[in-house]
SERO-35673 format. One record per residue (C-alpha): residue number from 1; residue in one letter; x negated, y negated, z negated. Coordinates in steps of 0.1 Angstrom, whole numbers. Example, Ala and Ser with C-alpha at 12.3 -4.5 7.8 and 13.67 -1.06 7.14 Angstrom:
BEGIN
<pt 1; "A"; <-123; 45; -78>>,
<pt 2; "S"; <-137; 11; -71>>,
end
This chain:
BEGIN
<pt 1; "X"; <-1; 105; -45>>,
<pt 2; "X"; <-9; 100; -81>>,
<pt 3; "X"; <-1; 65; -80>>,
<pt 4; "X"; <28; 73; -57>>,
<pt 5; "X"; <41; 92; -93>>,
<pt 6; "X"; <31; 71; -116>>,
<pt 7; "X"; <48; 40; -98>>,
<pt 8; "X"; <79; 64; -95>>,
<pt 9; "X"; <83; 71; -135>>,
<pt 10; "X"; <74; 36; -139>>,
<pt 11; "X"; <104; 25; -118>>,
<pt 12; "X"; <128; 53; -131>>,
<pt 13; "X"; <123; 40; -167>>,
<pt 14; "X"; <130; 2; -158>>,
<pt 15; "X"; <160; 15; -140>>,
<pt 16; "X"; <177; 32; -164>>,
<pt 17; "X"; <162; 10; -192>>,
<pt 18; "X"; <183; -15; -181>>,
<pt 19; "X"; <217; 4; -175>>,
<pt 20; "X"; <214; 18; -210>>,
<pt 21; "X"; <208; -20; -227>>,
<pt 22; "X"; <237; -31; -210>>,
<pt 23; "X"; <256; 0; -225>>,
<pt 24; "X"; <243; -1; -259>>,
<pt 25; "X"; <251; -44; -259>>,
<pt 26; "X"; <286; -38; -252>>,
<pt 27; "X"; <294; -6; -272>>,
<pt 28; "X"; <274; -21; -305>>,
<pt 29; "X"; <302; -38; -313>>,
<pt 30; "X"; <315; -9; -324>>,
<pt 31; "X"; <301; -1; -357>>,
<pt 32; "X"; <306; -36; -364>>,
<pt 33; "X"; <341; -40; -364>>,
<pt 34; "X"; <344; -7; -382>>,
<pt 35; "X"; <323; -23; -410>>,
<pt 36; "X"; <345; -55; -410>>,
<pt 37; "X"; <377; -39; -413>>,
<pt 38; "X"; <363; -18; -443>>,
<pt 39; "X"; <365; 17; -428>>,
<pt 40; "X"; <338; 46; -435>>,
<pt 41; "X"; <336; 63; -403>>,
<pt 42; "X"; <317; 65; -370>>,
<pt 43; "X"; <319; 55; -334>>,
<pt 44; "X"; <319; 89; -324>>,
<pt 45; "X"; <342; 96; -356>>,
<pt 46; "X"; <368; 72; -337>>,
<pt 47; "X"; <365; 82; -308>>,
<pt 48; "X"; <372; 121; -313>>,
<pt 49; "X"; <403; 108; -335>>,
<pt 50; "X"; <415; 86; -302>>,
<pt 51; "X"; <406; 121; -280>>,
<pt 52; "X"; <426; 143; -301>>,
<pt 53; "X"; <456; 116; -306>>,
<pt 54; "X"; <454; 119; -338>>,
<pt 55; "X"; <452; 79; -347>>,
<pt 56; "X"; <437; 49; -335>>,
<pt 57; "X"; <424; 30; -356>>,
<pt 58; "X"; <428; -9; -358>>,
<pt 59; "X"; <388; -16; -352>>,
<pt 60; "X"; <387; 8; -324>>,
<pt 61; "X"; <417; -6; -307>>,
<pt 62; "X"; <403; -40; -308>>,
<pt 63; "X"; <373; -30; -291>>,
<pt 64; "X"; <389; -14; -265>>,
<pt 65; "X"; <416; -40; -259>>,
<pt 66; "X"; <394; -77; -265>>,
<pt 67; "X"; <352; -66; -269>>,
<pt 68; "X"; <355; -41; -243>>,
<pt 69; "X"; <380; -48; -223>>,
<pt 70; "X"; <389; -34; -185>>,
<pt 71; "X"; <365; -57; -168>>,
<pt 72; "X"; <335; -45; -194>>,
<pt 73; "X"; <341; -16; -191>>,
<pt 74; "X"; <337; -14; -151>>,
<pt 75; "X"; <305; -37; -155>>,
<pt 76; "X"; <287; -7; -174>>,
<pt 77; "X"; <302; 20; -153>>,
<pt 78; "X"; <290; 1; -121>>,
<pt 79; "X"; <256; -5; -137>>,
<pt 80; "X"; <249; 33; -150>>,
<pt 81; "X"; <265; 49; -114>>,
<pt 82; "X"; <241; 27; -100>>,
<pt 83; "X"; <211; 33; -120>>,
<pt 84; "X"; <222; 69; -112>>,
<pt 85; "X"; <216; 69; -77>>,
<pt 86; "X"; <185; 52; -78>>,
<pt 87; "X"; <170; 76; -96>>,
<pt 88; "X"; <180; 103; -74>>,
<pt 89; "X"; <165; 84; -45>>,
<pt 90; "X"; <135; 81; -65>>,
<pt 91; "X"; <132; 118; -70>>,
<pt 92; "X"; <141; 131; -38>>,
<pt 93; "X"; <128; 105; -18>>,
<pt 94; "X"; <94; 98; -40>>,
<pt 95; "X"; <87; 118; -69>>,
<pt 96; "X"; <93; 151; -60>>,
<pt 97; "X"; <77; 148; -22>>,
<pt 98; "X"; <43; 136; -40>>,
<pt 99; "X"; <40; 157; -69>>,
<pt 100; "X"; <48; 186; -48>>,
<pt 101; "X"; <22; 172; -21>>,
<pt 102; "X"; <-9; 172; -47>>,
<pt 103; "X"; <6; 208; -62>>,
<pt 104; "X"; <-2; 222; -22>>,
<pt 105; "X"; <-37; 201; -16>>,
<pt 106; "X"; <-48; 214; -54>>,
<pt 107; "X"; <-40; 252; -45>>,
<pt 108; "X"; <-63; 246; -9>>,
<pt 109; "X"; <-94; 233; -34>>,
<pt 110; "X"; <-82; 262; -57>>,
<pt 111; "X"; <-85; 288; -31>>,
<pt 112; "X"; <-120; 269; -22>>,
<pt 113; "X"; <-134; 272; -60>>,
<pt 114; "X"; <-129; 311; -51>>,
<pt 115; "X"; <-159; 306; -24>>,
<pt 116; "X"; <-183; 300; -55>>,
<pt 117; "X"; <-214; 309; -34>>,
<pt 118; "X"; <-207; 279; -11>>,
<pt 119; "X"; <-188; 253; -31>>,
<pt 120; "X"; <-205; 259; -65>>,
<pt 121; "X"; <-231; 240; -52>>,
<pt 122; "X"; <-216; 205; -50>>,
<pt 123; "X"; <-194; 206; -81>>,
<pt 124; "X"; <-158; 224; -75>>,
<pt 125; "X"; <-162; 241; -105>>,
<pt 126; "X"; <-134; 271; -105>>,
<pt 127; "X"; <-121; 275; -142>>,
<pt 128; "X"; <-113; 231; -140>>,
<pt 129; "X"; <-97; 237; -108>>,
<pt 130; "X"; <-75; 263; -125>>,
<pt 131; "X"; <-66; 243; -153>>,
<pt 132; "X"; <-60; 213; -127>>,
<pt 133; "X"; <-35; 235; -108>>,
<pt 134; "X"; <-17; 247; -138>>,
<pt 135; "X"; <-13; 208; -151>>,
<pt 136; "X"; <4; 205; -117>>,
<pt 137; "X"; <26; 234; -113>>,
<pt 138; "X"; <43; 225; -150>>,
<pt 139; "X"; <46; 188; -142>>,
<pt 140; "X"; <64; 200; -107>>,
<pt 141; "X"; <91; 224; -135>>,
<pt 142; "X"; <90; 189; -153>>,
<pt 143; "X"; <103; 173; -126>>,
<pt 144; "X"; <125; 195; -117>>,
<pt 145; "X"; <140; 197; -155>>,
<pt 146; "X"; <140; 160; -153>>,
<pt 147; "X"; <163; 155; -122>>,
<pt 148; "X"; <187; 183; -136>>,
<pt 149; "X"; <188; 164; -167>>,
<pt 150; "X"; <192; 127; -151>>,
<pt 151; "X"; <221; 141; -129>>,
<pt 152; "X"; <242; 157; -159>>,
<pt 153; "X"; <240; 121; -178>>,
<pt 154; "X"; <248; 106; -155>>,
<pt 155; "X"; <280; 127; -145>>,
<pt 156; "X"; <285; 127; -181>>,
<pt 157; "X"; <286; 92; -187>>,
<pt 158; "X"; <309; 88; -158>>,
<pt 159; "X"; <334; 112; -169>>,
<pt 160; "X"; <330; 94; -204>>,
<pt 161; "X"; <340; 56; -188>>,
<pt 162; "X"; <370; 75; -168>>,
<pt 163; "X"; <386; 84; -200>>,
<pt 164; "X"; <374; 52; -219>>,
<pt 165; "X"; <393; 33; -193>>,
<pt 166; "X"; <424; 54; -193>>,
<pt 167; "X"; <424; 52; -229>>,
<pt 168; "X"; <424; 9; -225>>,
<pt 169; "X"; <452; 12; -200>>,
<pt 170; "X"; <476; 29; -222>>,
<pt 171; "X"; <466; 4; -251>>,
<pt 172; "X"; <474; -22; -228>>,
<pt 173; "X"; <512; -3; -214>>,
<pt 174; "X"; <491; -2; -177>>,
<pt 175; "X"; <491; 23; -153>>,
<pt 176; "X"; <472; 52; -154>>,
<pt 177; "X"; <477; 67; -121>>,
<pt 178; "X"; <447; 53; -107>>,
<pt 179; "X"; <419; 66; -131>>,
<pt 180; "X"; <403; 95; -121>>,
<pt 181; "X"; <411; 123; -146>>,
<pt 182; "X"; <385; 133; -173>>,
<pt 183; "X"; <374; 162; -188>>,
<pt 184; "X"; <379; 163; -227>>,
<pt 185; "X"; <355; 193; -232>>,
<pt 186; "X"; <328; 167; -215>>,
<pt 187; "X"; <343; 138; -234>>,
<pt 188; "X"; <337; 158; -266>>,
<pt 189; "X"; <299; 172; -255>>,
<pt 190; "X"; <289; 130; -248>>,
<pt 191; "X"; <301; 121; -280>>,
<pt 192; "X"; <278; 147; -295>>,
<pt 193; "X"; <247; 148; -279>>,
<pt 194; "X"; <246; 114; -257>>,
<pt 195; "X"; <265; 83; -275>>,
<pt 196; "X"; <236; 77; -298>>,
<pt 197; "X"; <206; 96; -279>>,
<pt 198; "X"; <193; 91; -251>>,
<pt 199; "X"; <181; 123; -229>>,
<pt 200; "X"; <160; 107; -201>>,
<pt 201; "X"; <146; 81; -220>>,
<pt 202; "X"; <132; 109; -244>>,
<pt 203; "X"; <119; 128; -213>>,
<pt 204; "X"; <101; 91; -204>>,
<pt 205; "X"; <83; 87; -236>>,
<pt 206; "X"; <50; 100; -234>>,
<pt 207; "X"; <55; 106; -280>>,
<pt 208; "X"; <86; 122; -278>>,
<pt 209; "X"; <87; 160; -282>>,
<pt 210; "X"; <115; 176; -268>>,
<pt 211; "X"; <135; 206; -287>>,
<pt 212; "X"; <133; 239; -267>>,
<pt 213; "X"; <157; 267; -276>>,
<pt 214; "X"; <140; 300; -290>>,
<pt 215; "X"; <156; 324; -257>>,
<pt 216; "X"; <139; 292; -233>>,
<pt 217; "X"; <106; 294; -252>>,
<pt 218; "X"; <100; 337; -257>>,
<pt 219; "X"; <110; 339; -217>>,
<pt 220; "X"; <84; 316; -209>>,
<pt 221; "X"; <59; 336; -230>>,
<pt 222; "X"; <68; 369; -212>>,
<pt 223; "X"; <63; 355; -177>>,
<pt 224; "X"; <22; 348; -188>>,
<pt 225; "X"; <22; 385; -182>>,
<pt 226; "X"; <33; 380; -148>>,
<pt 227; "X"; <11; 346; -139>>,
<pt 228; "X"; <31; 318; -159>>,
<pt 229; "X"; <14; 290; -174>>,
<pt 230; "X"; <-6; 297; -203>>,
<pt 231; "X"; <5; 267; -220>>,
<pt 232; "X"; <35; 286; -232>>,
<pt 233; "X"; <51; 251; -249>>,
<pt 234; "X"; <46; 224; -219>>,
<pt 235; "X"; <85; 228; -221>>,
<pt 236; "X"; <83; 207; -255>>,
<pt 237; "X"; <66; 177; -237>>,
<pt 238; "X"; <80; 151; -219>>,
<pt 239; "X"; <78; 146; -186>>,
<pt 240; "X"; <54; 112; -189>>,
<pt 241; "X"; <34; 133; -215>>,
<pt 242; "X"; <20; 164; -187>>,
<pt 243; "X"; <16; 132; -161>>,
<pt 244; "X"; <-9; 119; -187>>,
<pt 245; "X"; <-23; 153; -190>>,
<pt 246; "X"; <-25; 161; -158>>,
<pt 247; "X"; <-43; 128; -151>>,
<pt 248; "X"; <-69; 140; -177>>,
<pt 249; "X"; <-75; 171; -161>>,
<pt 250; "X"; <-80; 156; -123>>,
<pt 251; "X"; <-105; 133; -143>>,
<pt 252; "X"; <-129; 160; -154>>,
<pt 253; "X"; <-125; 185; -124>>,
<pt 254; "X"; <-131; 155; -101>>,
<pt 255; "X"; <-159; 142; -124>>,
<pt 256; "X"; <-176; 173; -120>>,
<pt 257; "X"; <-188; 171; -83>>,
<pt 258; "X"; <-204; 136; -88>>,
<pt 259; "X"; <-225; 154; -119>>,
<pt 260; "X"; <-233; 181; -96>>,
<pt 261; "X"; <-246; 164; -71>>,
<pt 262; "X"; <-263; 136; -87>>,
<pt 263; "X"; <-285; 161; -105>>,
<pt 264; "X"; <-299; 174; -68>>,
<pt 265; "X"; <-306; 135; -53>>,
<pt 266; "X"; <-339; 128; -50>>,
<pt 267; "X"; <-352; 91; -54>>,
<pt 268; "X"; <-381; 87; -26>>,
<pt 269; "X"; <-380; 47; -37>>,
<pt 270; "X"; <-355; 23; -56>>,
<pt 271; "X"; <-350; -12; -42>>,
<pt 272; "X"; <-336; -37; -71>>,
<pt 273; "X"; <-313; -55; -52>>,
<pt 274; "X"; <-305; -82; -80>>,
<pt 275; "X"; <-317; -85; -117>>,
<pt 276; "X"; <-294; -73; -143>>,
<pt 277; "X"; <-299; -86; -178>>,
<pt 278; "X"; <-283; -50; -197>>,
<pt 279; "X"; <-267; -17; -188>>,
<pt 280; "X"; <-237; -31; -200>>,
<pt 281; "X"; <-232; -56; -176>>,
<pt 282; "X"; <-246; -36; -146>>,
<pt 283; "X"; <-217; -8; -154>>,
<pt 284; "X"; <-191; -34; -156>>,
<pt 285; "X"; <-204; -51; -123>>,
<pt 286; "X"; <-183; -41; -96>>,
<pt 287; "X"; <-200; -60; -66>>,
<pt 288; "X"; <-187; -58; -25>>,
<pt 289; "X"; <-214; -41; -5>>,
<pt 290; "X"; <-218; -31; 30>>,
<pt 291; "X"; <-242; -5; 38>>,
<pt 292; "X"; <-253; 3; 77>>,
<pt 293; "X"; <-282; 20; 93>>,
<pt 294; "X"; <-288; 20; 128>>,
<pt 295; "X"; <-311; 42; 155>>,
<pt 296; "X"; <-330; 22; 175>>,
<pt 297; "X"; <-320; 36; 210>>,
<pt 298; "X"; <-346; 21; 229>>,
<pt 299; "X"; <-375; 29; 209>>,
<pt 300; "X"; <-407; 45; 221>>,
<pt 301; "X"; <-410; 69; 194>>,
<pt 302; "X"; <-406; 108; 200>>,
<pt 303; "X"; <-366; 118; 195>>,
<pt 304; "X"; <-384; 136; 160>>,
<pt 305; "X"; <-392; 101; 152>>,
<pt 306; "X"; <-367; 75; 158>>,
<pt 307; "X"; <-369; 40; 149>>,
<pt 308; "X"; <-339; 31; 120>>,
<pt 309; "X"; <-328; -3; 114>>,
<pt 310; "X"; <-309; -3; 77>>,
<pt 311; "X"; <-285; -36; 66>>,
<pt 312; "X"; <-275; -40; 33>>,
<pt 313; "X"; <-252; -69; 25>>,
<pt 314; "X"; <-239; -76; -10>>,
<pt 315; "X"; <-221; -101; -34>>,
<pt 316; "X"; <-249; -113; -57>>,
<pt 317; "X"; <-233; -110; -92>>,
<pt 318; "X"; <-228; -145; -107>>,
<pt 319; "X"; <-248; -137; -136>>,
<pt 320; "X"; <-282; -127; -120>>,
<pt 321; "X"; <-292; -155; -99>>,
<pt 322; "X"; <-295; -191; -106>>,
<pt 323; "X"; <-272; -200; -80>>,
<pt 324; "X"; <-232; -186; -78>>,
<pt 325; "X"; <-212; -174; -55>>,
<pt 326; "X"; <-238; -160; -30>>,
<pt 327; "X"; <-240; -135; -6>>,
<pt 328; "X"; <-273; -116; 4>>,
<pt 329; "X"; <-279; -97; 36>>,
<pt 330; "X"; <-311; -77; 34>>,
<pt 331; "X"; <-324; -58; 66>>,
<pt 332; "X"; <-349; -25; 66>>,
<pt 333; "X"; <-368; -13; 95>>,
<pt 334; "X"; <-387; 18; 98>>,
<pt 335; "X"; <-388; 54; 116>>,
<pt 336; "X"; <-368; 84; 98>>,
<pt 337; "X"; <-402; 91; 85>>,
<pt 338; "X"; <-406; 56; 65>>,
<pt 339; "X"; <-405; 58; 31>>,
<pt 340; "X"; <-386; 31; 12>>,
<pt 341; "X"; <-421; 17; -3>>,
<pt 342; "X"; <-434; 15; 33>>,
<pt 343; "X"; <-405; -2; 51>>,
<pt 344; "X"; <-405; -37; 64>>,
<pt 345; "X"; <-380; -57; 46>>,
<pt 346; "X"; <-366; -89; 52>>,
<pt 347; "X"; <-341; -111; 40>>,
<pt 348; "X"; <-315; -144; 35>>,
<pt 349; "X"; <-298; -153; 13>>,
<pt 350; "X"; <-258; -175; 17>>,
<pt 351; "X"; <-240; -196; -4>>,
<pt 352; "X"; <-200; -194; -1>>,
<pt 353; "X"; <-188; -230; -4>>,
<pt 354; "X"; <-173; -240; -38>>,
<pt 355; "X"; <-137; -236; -37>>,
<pt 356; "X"; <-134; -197; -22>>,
<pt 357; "X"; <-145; -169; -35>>,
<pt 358; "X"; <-160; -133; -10>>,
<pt 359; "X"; <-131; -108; -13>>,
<pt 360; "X"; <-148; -82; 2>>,
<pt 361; "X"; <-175; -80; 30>>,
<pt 362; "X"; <-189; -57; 60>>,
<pt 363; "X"; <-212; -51; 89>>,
<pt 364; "X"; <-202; -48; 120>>,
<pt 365; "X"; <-222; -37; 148>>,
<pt 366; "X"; <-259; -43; 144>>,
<pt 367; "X"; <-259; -85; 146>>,
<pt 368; "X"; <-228; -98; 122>>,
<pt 369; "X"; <-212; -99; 89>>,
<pt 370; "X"; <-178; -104; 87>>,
<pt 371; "X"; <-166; -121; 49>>,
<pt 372; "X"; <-133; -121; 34>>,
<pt 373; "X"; <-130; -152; 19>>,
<pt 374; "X"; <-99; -168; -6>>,
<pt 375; "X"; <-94; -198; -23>>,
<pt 376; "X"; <-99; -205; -58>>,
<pt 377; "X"; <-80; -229; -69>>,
<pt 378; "X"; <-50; -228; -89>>,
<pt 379; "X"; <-25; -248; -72>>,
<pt 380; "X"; <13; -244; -68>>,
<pt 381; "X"; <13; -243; -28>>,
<pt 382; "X"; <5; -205; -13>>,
<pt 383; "X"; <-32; -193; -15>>,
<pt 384; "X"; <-54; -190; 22>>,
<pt 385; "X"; <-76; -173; 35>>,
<pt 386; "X"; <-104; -168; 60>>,
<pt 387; "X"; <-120; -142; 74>>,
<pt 388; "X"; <-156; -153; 89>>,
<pt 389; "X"; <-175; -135; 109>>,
<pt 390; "X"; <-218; -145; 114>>,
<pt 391; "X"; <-240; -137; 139>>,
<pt 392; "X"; <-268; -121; 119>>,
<pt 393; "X"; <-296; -137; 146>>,
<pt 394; "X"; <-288; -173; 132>>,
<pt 395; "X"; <-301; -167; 104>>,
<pt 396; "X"; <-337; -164; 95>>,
<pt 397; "X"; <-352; -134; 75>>,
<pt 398; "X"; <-375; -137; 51>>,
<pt 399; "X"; <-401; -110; 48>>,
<pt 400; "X"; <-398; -91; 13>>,
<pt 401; "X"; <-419; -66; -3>>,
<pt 402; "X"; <-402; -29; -11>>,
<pt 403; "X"; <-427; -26; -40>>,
<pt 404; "X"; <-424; -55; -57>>,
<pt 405; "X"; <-392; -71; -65>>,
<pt 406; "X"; <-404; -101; -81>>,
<pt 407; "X"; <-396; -121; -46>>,
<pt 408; "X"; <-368; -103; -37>>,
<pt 409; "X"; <-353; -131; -59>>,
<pt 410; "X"; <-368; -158; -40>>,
<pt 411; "X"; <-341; -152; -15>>,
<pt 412; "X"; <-322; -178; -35>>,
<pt 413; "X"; <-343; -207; -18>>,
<pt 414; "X"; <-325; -197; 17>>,
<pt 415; "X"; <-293; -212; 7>>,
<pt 416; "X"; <-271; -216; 40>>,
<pt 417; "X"; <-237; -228; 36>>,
<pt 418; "X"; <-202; -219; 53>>,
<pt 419; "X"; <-183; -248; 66>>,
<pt 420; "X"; <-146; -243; 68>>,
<pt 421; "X"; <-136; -277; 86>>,
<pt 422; "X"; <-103; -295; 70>>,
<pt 423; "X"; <-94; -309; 106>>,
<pt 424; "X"; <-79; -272; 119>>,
<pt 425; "X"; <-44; -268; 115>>,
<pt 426; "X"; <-33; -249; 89>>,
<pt 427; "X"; <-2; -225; 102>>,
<pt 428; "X"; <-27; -207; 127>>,
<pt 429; "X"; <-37; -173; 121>>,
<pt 430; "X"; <-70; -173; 143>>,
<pt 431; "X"; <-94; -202; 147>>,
<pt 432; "X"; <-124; -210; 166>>,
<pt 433; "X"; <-145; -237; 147>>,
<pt 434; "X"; <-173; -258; 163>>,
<pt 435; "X"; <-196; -241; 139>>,
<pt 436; "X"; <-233; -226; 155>>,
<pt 437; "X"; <-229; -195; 131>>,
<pt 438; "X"; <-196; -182; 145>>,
<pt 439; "X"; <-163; -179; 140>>,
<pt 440; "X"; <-136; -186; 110>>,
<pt 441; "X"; <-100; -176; 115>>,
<pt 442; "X"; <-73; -188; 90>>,
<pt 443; "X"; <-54; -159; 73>>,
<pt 444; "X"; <-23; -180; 61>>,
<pt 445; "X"; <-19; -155; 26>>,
<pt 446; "X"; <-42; -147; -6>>,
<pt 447; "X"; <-57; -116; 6>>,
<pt 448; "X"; <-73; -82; -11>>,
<pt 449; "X"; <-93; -52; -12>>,
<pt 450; "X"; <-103; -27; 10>>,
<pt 451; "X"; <-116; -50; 39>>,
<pt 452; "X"; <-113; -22; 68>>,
<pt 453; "X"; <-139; -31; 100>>,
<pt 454; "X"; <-139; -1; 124>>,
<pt 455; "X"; <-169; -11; 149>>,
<pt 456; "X"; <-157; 18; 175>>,
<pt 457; "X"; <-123; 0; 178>>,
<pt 458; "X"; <-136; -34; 171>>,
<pt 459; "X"; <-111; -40; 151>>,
<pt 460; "X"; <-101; -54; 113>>,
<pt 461; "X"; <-79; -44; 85>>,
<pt 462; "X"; <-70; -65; 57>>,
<pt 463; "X"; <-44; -67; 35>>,
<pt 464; "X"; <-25; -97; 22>>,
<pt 465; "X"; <-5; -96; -13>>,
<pt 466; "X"; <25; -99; 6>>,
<pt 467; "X"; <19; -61; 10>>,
<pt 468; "X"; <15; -70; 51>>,
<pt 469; "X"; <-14; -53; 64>>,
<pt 470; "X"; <-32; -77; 94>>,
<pt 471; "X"; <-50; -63; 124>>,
<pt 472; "X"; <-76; -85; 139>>,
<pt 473; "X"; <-94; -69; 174>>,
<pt 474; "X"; <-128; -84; 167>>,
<pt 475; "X"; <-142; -88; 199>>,
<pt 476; "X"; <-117; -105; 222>>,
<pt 477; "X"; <-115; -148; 223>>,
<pt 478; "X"; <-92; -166; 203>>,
<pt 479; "X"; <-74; -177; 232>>,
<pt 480; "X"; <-50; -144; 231>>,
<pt 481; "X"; <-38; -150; 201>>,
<pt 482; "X"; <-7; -135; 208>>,
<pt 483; "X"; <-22; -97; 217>>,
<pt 484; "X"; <-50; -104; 186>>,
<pt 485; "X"; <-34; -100; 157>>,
<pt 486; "X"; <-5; -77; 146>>,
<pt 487; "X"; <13; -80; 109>>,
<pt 488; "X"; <27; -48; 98>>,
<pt 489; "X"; <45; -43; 68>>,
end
C-alpha cells in the first residue's frame, strides 16, 4: 500500500506538471508583449482592467486575439479539465483507498502494542506504533486537504478559461451565446492567488511549507485535549513532506521487531556458505536463495526423533569463487537432534551457461530445483527466458565438512553445465529438451523477481516485465500446453 501511494503522488505530479507547462508556455507571452509595447503593468494588472471594462490594453488584446487565440485557448482548457479528472480518479480510486487501508491495519497492530505482555516480546514496541499511527492519521487529513484543494483549481481554472474565451469572442465581434457564463468574483480570486502560484504543486513538493491561518492552527491545538495529533503544525507541510515522514516512522517501528528478535536467536553452528572478502560487500550482496527442510517419513527413528533432510540452494556471488555465474545446491541430513557441526553435508556445484544470468531460484519438492534464467545480452530484439527445472538425483553430491569450510569451496570443481539447445523454436512457451537433467521451457519475455513455486499446487509464478504474471502447473507433460500455462495481466 505504500508503494501503491507513492506511485499515486508520483503520477499526480506528472499529470498536472504537464497541464500547468502547457498553461504557463502559452500565457508567458504575456509579460512579454507588455514589456515590448513599453507598459508598466502586470498580467494580472490587465486582466482585472479587461474584467472591470475599464480598458484593454493594446498588448493584452494582441494576446488574446493572435498568441492566444480561440483554438489555444481550448488546447489548455482541454489539457487542465483533463489533468483534473485524472487526479480525481487517482484519489478516489488509488490514493485515498490505500492510505486509508494502512490507517486501519496500523490501528489493529496499535491495539496489539496494548497486549505488551505478549507482543513486547518480539518487537511491536507501543510508543513507535503510536507515533506510526499518528503519521498515518495526518497524512489521511493530508489527503483529504489535497483533493479539496485539487478540485477548487481546477473548477477555478475552468471558470477562468470560460471568461478568457468570452472575452476573445467579443475582441473578435463573435458570438457569445455559447460560452458558459463565468463568475467574476472567481475570475478575480484566480487572478490573485492562482495566475502566478501554483497550489497543488506546493502541496507536491516535499520543501514547500504551506501558510496556515491563525483560527486553522489554535483549533487544531485545542483538539490535542480531546486526542488530536500532537504535531499541532502537520497542517504547514505538504502532503509529499508527512509521506516522507510517515515512511521514516514505518522504518523504525518495523525495524524494531527484527532487533528484538535477533537479540533472542541462538547460533547452535554457522555454515559459510561462500567466502566474502569484507562486510561491505557481504551487506551489499543480495544473493537468490532457496531454503527447504524435509521429514523423512519413512524413517525408523522414534516420532521424538525424526530424520530431517535440509536443501539450501543459492546464487554464488560473482566475486567469491573463481568461477561466475554459478549456482550451488547444498544438502543436510540429520535427526531434529543433529547439531549443525554433526550433520552430514553434501554438495554440487552448476555453472549457468554464458549468455543468461539466474533470476531467482527454488526447491520444489524434495528432488528438483527449478532456475529462472534471462538473457544477457544487450540486443535490440525482445529479451527470453527460461525457466529450468533439475532433477536433484542427477547430480552427484560431494561430501562436505560442517566444521571446516575450507572445502566447502571445492564445490567449484563440480562444474555441470545447462544446455539450452538453439534448434527449439522460439514462439513456444513450454519445451521439452532432449536433455538427461530435465526440462527447459521458453518464457518468450525478460522476466523478474519473486519467482513463486508452491509445491502443494505444483505450480509456478513468475512475472515478466510486461507486468503479465505466468502460471506454469509443474507437474503435468508438455503436451497440454494449452491447459499449462495461463498469462494474466
Amino acid at each position: 500500500m505504500v508503494e501503491v501511494v507513492r506511485a499515486s503522488v508520483s503520477l499526480i505530479s506528472k499529470q498536472w506538471s504537464n497541464a500547468m507547462s502547457l498553461f504557463h508556455e502559452k500565457f508567458s507571452a504575456l509579460p512579454n508583449l507588455i514589456s515590448t509595447h513599453g507598459v508598466e503593468s502586470s498580467s494580472e494588472d490587465e486582466f482585472l482592467s479587461l474584467l472591470f471594462g475599464t480598458r484593454t490594453s493594446p498588448a493584452l488584446h494582441h494576446f488574446l486575439a493572435s498568441s492566444l487565440g480561440e483554438a489555444g485557448l481550448k488546447r489548455i482548457a482541454k489539457a487542465v479539465d483533463s489533468a483534473g479528472r485524472d487526479i480525481r480518479g487517482i484519489i478516489t480510486e488509488h490514493l485515498q483507498p490505500a492510505v486509508e487501508i494502512i490507517s486501519f491495519r496500523l490501528a489493529e497492530l496499535r491495539g496489539l502494542s496494548r497486549w505488551r505482555s505478549r507482543f513486547q516480546t518480539i518487537g511491536l514496541d507501543g510508543n513507535l506504533i503510536d507515533g506510526v499511527t499518528e503519521s498515518i492519521g495526518m497524512l489521511v487529513v493530508q489527503v483529504e486537504r489535497f483533493s479539496r484543494v485539487a478540485a477548487t483549481v481546477v473548477y477555478l481554472f475552468q471558470n477562468f478559461f470560460a471568461w478568457v474565451l468570452k472575452s476573445v469572442r467579443i475582441l473578435l465581434n463573435e458570438p457569445t451565446d455559447q460560452v458558459p457564463a463565468a463568475n467574476s468574483e472567481l475570475v478575480v480570486i484566480f487572478l490573485k492567488f492562482l495566475l502566478d502560484k501554483d497550489p497543488i504543486k506546493q502541496l507536491l513538493e516535499a520543501d514547500e511549507r504551506i501558510e496556515c491561518d491563525m483560527d486553522t492552527a489554535r483549533h487544531v491545538e485545542q483538539l490535542v485535549v480531546f486526542g488530536g495529533f500532537t504535531d499541532t503544525q502537520f497542517l504547514e507541510k505538504s502532503l509529499v513532506n508527512q509521506f516522507n515522514e510517515l515512511e521514516d516512522s514505518l522504518k523504525e517501528a518495523f525495524l524494531m521487531p527484527f532487533t528484538a528478535i535477533s537479540s533472542q536467536i541462538q547460533c547452535q553452528g554457522l555454515l559459510p556458505l561462500y567466502p566474502v572478502t569484507s562486510s561491505a560487500t557481504l551487506s551489499s550482496s543480495c544473493s537468490p536463495t532457496s531454503i527447504s527442510f524435509y521429514k523423512d517419513e519413512d524413517s525408523s527413528h522414534e516420532e521424538s526423533s525424526y530424520s530431517l533432510t535440509d536443501y539450501v540452494c543459492l546464487k554464488i556471488p560473482d566475486g567469491s569463487l573463481n568461477k561466475v555465474n554459478c549456482i550451488g545446491v547444498i544438502k543436510g541430513s540429520g535427526n531434529c537432534c543433529t547439531t549443525l557441526s554433526m550433520m552430514s553435508l553434501s554438495g554440487f556445484l552448476l555453472h549457468i551457461p554464458d549468455g543468461y544470468e539466474c533470476v531467482d531460484l527454488s526447491l520444489y519438492k524434495d528432488n528438483q530445483v527449478v532456475l529462472l534464467l534471462s538473457e544477457t545480452s544487450c540486443s535490440d530484439s525482445p529479451g527470453k527466458s527460461w525457466m529450468v527445472m533439475l532433477q536433484i538425483e542427477n547430480f552427484s553430491f560431494m561430501p562436505l565438512s560442517g566444521t571446516f569450510p575450507a572445502n566447502i569451496y571445492s564445490l567449484q570443481k563440480l562444474v555441470v553445465t545447462i544446455l539450452i539447445s538453439p534448434m527449439f523454436d522460439l514462439l513456444a512457451l513450454d519445451l521439452q529438451l532432449d536433455t538427461d537433467y530435465g526440462k527447459v521451457r521458453s518464457i518468450p519475455h525478460t522476466v523478474s523477481t519473486p519467482f513463486a513455486v508452491s509445491a502443494s499446487r505444483g505450480v509456478a509464478c513468475v512475472f515478466s516485465s510486461r507486468r503479465h504474471a505466468l502460471v506454469y502447473i509443474l507437474d503435468e507433460d508438455e503436451e497440454a500446453e494449452g491447459d499449462e500455462t495461463s498469462d494474466m495481466e
